[in-house]
Each structure stands twice: as C-alpha cells, then as structure tokens.
C-alpha positions in Angstrom: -129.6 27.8 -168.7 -126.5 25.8 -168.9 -124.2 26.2 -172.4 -123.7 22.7 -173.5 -120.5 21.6 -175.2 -119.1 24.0 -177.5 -116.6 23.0 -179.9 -115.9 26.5 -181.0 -113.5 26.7 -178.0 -109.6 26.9 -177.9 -107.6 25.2 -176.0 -106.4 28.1 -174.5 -109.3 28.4 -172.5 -109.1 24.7 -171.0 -105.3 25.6 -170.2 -106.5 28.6 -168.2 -109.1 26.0 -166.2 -106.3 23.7 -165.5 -103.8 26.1 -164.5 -106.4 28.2 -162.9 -107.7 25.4 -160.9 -103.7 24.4 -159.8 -102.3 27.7 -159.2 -104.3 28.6 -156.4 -104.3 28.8 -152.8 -102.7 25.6 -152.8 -99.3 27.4 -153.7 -99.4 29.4 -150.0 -99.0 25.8 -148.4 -96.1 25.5 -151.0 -93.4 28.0 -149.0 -94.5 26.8 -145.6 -94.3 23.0 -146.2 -91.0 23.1 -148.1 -89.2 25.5 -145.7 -87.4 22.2 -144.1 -86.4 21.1 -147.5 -85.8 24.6 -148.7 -85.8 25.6 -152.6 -83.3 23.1 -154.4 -84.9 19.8 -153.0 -88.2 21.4 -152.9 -87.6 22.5 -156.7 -86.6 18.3 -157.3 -89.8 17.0 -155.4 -92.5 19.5 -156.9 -90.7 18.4 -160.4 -91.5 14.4 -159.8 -95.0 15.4 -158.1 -95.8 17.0 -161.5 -94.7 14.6 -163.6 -96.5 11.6 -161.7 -99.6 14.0 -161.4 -100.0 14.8 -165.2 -99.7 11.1 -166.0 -102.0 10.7 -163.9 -104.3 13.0 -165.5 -104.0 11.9 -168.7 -104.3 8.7 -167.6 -107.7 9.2 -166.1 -108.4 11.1 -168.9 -107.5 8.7 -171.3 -110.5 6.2 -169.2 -112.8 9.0 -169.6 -112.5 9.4 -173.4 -114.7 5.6 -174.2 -117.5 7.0 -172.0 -120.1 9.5 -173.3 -119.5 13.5 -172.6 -120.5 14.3 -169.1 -119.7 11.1 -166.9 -118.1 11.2 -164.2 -115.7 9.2 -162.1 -118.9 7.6 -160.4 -120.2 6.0 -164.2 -116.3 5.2 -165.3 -115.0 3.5 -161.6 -118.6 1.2 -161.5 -117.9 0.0 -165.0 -114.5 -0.5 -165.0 -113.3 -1.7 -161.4 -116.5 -2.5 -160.1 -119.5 -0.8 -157.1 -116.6 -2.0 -154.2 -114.0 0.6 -155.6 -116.5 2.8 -156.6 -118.1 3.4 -153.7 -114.4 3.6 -152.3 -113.5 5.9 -155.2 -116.8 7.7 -154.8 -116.0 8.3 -151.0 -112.1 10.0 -151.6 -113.4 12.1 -154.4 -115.9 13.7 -152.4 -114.1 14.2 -149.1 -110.8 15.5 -151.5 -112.9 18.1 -153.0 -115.1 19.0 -150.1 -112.2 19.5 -147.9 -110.8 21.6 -150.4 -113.7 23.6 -150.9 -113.7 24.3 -146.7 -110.1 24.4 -146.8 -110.2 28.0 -149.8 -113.6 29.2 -148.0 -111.2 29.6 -144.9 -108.7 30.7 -147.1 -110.9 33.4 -148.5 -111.9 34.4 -145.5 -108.6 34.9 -143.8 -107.1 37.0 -147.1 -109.8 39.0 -147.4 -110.6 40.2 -143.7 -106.9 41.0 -144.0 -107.1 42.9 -146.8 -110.0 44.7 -145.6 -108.2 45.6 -142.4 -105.1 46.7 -143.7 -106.9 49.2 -145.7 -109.7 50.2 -143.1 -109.8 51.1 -139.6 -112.6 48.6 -138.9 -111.9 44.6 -138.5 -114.3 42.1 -140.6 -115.1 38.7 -139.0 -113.5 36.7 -141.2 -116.3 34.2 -140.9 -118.7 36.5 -142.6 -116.5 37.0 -145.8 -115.9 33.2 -146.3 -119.9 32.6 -146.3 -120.4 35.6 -148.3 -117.3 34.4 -151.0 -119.0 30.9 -150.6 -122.3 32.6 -151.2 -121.4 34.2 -154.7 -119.5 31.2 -156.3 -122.7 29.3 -155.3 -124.4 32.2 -156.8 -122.5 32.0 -160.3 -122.5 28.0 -160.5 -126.2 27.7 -159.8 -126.5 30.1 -163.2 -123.7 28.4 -165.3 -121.1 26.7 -164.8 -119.2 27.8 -168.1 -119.8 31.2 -166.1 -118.0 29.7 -163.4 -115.4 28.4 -165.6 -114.8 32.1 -167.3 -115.0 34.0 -163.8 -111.6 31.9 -163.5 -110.1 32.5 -166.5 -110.2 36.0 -165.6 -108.7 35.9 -162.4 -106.2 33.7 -163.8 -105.2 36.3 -166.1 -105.4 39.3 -163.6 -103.7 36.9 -161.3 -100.4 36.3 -163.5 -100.3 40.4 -164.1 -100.2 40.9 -160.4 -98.0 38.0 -160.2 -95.3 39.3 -162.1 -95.0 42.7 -161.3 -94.9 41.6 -157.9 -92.6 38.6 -158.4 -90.5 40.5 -161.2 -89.7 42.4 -158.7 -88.8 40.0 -155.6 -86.8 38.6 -158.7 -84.4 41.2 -158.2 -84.5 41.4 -154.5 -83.5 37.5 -154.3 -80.6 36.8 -151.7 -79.1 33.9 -152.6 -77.3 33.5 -149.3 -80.6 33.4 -147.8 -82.2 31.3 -151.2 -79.1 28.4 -150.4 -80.6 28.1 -146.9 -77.0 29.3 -145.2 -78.1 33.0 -144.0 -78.5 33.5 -140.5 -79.2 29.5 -140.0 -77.8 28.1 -136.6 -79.2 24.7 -138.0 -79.2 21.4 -136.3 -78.2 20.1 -139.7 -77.6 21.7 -142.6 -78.5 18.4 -144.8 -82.2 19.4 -145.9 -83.1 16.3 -147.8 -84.9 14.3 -145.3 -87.5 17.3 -144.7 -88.7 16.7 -148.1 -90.4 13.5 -147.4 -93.1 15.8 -145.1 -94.0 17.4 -147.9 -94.6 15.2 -151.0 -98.7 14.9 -150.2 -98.8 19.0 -150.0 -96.8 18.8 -153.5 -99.3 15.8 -154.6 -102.3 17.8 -153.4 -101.2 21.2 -155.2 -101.3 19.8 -158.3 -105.0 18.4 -158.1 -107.0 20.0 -161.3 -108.1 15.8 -162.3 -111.6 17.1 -160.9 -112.0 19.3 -163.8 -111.4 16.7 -166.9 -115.1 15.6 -166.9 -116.1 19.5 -167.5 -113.4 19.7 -169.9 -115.0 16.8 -172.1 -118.3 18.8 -171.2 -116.8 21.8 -173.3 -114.7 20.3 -175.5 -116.2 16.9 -176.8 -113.9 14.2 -177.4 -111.6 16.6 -179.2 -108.8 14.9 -177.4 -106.1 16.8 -178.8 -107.7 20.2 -177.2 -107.5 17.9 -173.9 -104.8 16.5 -174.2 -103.1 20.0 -174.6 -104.9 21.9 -172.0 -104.0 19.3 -169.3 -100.4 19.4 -170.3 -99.7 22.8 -171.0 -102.2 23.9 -167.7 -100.1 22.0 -165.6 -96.6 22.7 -166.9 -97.6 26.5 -166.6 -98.6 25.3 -163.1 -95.0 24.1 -162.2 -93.4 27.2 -163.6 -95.2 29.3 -161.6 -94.6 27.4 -158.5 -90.9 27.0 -158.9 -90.9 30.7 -159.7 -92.9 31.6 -156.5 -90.7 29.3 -154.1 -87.5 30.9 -155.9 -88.7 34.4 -155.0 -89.9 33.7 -151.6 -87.3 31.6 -150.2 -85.1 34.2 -151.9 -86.7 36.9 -149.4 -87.5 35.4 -146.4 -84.8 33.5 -144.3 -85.9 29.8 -143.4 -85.7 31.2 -139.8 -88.6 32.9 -140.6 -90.6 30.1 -141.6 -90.4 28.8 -138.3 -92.5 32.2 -136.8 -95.1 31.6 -140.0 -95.3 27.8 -139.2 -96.1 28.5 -135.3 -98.8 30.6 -136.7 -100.6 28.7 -138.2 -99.5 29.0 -141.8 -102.6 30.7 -143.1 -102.1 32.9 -146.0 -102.4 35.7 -144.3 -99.1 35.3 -142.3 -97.2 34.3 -145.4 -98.4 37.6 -147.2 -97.6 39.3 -143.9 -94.0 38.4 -143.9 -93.9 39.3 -147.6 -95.3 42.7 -146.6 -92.8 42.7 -144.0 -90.0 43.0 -146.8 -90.5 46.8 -146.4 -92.2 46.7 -150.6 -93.3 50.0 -152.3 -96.9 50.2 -152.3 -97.9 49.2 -156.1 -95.9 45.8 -155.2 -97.9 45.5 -151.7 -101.1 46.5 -153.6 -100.7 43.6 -156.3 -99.7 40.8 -153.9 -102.5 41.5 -152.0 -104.2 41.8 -155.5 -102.3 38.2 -156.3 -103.2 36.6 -153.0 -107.2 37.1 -152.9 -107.3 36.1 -156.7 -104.9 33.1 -156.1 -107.2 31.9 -153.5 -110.7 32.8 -155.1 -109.7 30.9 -158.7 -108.7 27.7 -156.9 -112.4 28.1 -154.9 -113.8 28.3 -158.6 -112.0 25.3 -159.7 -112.5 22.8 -157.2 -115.8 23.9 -156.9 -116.8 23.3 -160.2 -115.6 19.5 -159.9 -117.5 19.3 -156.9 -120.6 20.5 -158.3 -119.9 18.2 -162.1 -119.3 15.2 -159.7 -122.4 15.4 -157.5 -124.7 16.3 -160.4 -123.4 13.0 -162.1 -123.6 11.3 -158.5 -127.0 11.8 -157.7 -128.3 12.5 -161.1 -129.4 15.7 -160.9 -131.3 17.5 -163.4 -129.5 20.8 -165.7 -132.8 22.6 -164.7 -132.6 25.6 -162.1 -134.5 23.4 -159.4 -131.9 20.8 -160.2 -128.8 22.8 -160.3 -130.3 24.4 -156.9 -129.9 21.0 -155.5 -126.8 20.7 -156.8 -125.3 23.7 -155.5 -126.9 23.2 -151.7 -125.5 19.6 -152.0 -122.0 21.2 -152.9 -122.0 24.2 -150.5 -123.7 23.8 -147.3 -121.7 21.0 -145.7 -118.1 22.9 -145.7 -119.8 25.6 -144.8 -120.9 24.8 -141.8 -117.6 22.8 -141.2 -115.7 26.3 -141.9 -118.1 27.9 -139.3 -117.6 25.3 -136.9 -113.3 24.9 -137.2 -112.5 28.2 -139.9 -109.0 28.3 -139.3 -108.4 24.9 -141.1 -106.4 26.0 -144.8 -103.1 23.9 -143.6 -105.2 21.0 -142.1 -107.9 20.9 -145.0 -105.0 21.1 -148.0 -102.7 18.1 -146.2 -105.7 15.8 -145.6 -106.5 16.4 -149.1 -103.7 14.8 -150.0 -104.0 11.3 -148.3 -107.5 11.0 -149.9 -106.3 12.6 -153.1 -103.4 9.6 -153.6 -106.1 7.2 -153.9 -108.6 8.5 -156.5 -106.4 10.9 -158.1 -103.0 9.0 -159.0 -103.8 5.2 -157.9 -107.3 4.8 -158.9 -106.9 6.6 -162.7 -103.9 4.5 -162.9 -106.2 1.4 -162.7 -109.0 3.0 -164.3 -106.5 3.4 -167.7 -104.9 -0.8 -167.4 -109.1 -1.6 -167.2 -110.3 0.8 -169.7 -107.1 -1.1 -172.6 -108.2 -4.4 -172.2 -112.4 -3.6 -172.3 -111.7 -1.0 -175.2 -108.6 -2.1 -177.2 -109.1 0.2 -180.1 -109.6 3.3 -178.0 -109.2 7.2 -179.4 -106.4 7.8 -176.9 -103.9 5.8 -174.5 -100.8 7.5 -172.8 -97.3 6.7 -174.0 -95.1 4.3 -172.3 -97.4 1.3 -172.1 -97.9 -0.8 -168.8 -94.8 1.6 -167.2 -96.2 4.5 -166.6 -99.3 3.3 -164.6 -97.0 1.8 -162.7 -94.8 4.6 -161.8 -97.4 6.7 -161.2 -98.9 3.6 -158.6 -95.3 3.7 -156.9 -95.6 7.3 -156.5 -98.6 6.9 -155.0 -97.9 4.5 -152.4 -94.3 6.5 -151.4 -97.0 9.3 -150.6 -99.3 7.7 -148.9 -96.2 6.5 -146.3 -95.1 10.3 -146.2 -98.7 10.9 -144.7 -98.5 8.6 -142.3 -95.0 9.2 -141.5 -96.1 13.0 -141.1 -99.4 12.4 -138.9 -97.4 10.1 -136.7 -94.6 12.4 -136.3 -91.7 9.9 -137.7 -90.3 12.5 -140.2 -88.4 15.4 -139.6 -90.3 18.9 -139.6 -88.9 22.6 -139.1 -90.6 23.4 -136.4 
C-alpha cells in the first residue's frame, strides 16, 4: 500500500515538500503581522527567522541521520535527552502540528466558501468545506502518503504559476510611497522597528517544514546530500517567495488598510478581499484566488503528513490499511472537532504555533545535535560552525519565546 523508500528520487522533489510545506497559508499571517513593522524591517526579521530556522533543520536533521529510516522525534529525543524531554518534546510537537492542522482546515474553509461565493449566488457554510477538505487529505494519506507528498508538489507548482502572473503583475503596480510606509500614514510614530518584536513567532512559525525531515529520510535514505539540499534550497525558495509576496502587497495596500484587515480578523479571506479590492483584471483575480486556495491546501498537505509520520512512530502503528486507518482518525478527528467548535481560529492557531514550535523546533534540535556529537562522534553529517551555531539558534529561540509573551501580555507595540 505504502511506497517505501525510493532512492530513484531527485532532490527536486524533496525541495518542492519543503517549500511546499513552508509556502503555505502561513504566508497570509505574514502581511497582517508585519503591517506594524512594515516591509524593510519585516524583510530583516523574516531574513534572521530563516536563517536560525534552517540551522535548525539541519540541525535536527543532522540527529536524525545515526537513527534508522523512519524514526521520529519520539525514538531520537528518548535516546538522546532522555523520557523527561521527550515526553516534553513529544507534547510541543503534537500540539504545533495539530494546531496547525485546525489552524489550515479553518483556513480552507474560509478561502473556499469565498471563492464559492464570489462565483455563485448561493453562500457555503464554511464549516462544511473545511470537513470535507479535511475529509479528502485524510482520504489520500490513508492510501499513501508518497500520494500525499506528490498531491503537493503539484499544487506547489500550479501555485508558483498563479503566483507569478498574479504577483508579476502587482510587481508593476508597486507604490513605493505606500511600500516606505509614508502614504496617507497620520502615524503616532513613524519609527516601525519596535513592531517587529510582535512578529518574530509568526516569522518562526512560517518557516516550520522540520515536521517533514523524518519522511524525507523515509524517501530518500540516508542520502544526505539529497537532504541536505532539499532543506536548504526548499527553504531559501521559501524566503524568496515571502519577501516577494510582502514587497508586492505592502506595495498595494496602504498600512492604513491593514488596520481594517486586522479588526477583521485577519483571515485569508479579508487579505484576498483587499487584494481584490485593488480594482485587478479578472485573469489576475482568477489566479489569486487560484494562488490562495492552493497556498492554503499544500500547507494542509504538509503538516499533515508530519502529523500523520509522527503519530504512526508515536504509537507504533502498523503500514497496513487498518493501521494507517488508525493513524489517520488519530491525526484528523481531534482538530476537527476543535475547527467545528471555534472555526474562525487561522490567526490564533498559526501564533500559538509558534510558542510551542520554539521549543521542539529550534531549541530542542539544537540539543538533540550537541547530544547526538558526543554519543556518535564519527557521524555521516554535522552542520558547520561547531558548538556556535546551536547556540545561536538557542538564543534565537529564547528572544522568541519573550516576544510571545510580550505579545499575549500586551507589552509590545501592535497596529491596531
């Protein structure tokens, strides 16, 4: 039922896995965070959250690599750090990826209800189309999750066509009045550095693809220069994307607006309604709305699939159909019932994500990679920089965790 690992693939298709994973409905929160820090300090702090985010995943990947193909963060954390960070481990991955799984079925269902409605007389409950998206990616993992894993390819590359036909052409359109934050602005301040502090864990939490390097060993084996390139190049194509997408928005809509989207709600569908609000010819309106569902629906795929690869290692869970049925109701049916309980919850579920994703995404691979030199000093892979990196990536990691707090406790500054 399941392929098993296939060393017959390139790395192009783990580069699409990464960056389809990252580029996702993650980059909606992007615009609506950073309005207070606006695009050249939002540009510098996506840029550092990167770079402490691939170390990171090379980092945890370079743990991975002395384990056999197909264990997870639950087999490397117990060996290495011990049960008491594992079970601490254990508990942030989970709720990271489970929020994020409710947090793009909500997504889903607020893009494509809009969609729908634009383009019909009739109104969808948006609550029926994310349980029905939720449905068919349950659907397609329960088959195969190399399925899964093309399904986003796919959209990744229909994604990026829609992406720049739309975006070539907001290129053009780009104000740079209103892109230098000085159009129209009756600010308080015009100093827009101490708004970026708010956003570092949305920045952390949009560049989260470390749940997918156990399935990439799954596909690839220990080839670890195949890995090594599809978490670097995924990523980097990642960041240009974003820095792309904040240039052309913030180079359309006035930070004033931003205020109207963030009182909202921030849901994709109000940033795609401002967009459509720009007065665009209908090809560009048809691929951003093209852009938006797919941006949304390959992130679902992605996290998803980590979900499902961590649980089945979890719980140990057969590759059978009853035990990938297991697997999949284990993965699926608590955010969906969360989503139908609270559905409006994209904003909430990506920030909280990003508390939860500090700790076992950048602080806890950190660790994992100082452990896994000392038990295996003659291991196939270990990141450059020695003892420094881990430790820059640990300091970044802590500064985010204070911007959280900072953030839920209302002591930084927000556009509001």
């Amino acid at each position: 039922m399941e392929e098993n690992s296939n060393s017959k693939h390139s790395s192009f298709w783990g580069i699409m896995v990464i960056a389809g994973t990252v580029i996702g409905g993650g980059m909606f929160a992007l615009p609506v965070d950073l309005a207070g820090a606006w695009f050249f300090w939002g540009a510098f702090i996506l840029i550092i959250s990167w770079f402490s985010m691939l170390h990171s995943g090379l980092l945890l990947l370079e743990a991975n690599l002395n384990y056999p193909v197909g264990s997870s963060f639950n087999t490397i954390t117990k060996d290495l750090i011990g049960n008491k960070w594992n079970v601490i481990s254990g508990a942030t991955v989970a709720f990271v990826l489970y929020i994020l799984t409710y947090a793009y079925i909500s997504a889903n269902g607020a893009i494509i209800s809009e969609t729908i409605s634009m383009h019909s007389d009739g109104h969808v409950n948006p609550r029926i189309i994310g349980v029905c998206t939720a449905l068919f990616v349950a659907t397609v993992l329960w088959f195969s999750s190399l399925a899964a894993s093309r399904i986003t390819s796919l959209f990744l590359g229909i994604k990026i066509l829609a992406f720049v036909i739309v975006f070539g052409s907001l290129f053009f359109q780009v104000d740079y009045s209103i892109l230098s934050g000085v159009s129209g602005v009756n600010e308080e301040s015009r100093s827009f550095f101490p708004y970026i502090f708010m956003a570092i864990p949305v920045c952390l939490a949009s560049f989260g693809f470390h749940g997918n390097i156990p399935s990439l060993i799954i596909c690839y084996g220990k080839k670890k220069d195949k890995l090594i390139k599809s978490v670097v190049l995924g990523s980097f194509l990642a960041l240009v994307v974003y820095l792309f997408w904040l240039y052309c928005t913030m180079g359309n809509i006035p930070r004033e607006s931003f205020k109207g989207i963030i009182a909202s709600g921030g849901n994709v569908d109000a940033l795609v309604g401002s967009f459509l609000g720009t007065n665009q010819s209908g090809v560009i309106e048809f691929c951003l709305l093209v852009f938006s569902n797919l941006a949304v629906a390959s992130s679902f795929f992605g996290v998803t699939l980590g979900l499902f690869d961590f649980l089945a290692d979890l719980f140990k869970f057969g590759n059978s159909h009853s035990g990938r049925f297991k697997t999949v109701m284990l993965t699926f049916l608590p955010p969906t019932v969360l989503y139908l309980l609270f559905p409006n919850g994209f904003i909430y579920g990506i920030g909280g994500a990003g508390l939860c994703a500090t700790i076992w995404a950048v602080i806890i691979p950190a660790v994992l990679a100082l452990k896994s030199r000392q038990k295996f000093p003659n291991q196939m892979f270990t990141v450059w920089g020695g003892r420094i990196i881990p430790a820059v990536v640990i300091i970044f990691g802590i500064v985010v965790i204070f911007c959280w707090f900072g953030n839920v406790l209302n002591i930084l500054p927000k556009l509001v």
